[in-house]
C-alpha positions as CSV (number, residue, x, y, z in Angstrom):
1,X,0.0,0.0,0.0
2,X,1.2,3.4,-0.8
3,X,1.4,6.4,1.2
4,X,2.4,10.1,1.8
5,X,3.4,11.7,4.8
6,X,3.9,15.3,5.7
7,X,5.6,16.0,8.5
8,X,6.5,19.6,10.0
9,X,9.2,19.0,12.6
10,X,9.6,21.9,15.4
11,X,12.1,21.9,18.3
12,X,11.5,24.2,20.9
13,X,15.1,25.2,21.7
14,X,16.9,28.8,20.5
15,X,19.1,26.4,18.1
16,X,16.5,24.3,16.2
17,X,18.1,24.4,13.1
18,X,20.5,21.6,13.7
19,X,18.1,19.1,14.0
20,X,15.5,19.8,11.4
21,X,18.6,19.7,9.2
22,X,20.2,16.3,10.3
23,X,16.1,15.2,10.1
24,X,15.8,15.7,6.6
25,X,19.0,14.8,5.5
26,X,18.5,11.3,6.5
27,X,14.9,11.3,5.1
28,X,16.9,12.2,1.8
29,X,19.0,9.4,2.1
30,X,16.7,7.1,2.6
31,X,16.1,6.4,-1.2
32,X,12.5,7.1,-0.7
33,X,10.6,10.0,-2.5
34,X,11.3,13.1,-0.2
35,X,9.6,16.8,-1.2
36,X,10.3,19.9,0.7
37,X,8.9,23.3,1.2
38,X,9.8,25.9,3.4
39,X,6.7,24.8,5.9
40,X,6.9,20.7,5.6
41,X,8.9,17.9,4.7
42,X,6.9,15.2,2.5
43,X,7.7,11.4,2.2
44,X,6.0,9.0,-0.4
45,X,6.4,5.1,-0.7
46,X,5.4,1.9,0.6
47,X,3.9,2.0,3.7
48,X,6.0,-0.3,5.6
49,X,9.1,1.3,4.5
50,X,7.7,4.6,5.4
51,X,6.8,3.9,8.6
52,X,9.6,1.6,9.5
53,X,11.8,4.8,8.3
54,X,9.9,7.1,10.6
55,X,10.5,4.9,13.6
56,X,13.7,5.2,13.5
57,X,14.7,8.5,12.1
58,X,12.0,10.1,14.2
59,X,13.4,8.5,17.7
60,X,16.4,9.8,16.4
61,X,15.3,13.3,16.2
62,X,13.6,13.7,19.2
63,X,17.3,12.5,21.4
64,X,18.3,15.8,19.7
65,X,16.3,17.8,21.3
66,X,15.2,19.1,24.3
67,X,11.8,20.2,23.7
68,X,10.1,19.8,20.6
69,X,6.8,18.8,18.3
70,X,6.5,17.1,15.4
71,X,2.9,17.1,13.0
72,X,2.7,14.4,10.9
73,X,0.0,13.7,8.4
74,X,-1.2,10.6,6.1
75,X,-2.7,9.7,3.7
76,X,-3.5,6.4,1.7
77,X,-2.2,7.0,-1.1
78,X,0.9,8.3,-3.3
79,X,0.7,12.1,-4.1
80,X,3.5,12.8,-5.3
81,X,2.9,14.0,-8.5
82,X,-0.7,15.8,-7.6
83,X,-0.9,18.6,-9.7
84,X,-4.1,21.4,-8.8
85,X,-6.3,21.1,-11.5
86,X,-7.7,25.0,-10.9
């Protein structure tokens, strides 16, 4: 089953740009469809390799931080070419 995830990491820490960055470097390297915007961070593939990918990279995140939030939203199925039709 496919999937996309958006996710919108935030520490809550005066330096939070260290770990947004080491976040979605290793989402890059992952070898799964990754998409960013200056708001969210977007992740496309197979579910299982999705999530299992989130475990991990997500626990990893959080030990980086003090304080933080992360928003994360699915949805069942792959968007990564959706294109607004209006």
């Amino acid at each position: 089953m496919k999937i996309s995830v958006e996710l919108t990491l935030s520490p809550l820490q005066d330096d939070f740009e260290p770990p947004i960055k080491a976040f979605i470097k290793k989402l890059r390297a992952s070898g799964l469809n990754v998409m960013e915007n200056p708001l969210s961070t977007q992740v496309y593939g197979d579910y299982d390799e999705v999530m299992a990918l989130l475990k991990t990279e997500i626990k990893d995140v959080f030990e980086m931080m003090e304080i933080g939030l992360l928003y994360m939203k699915i949805v069942k199925s792959d968007r990564h070419d959706y294109e607004p039709d209006f």
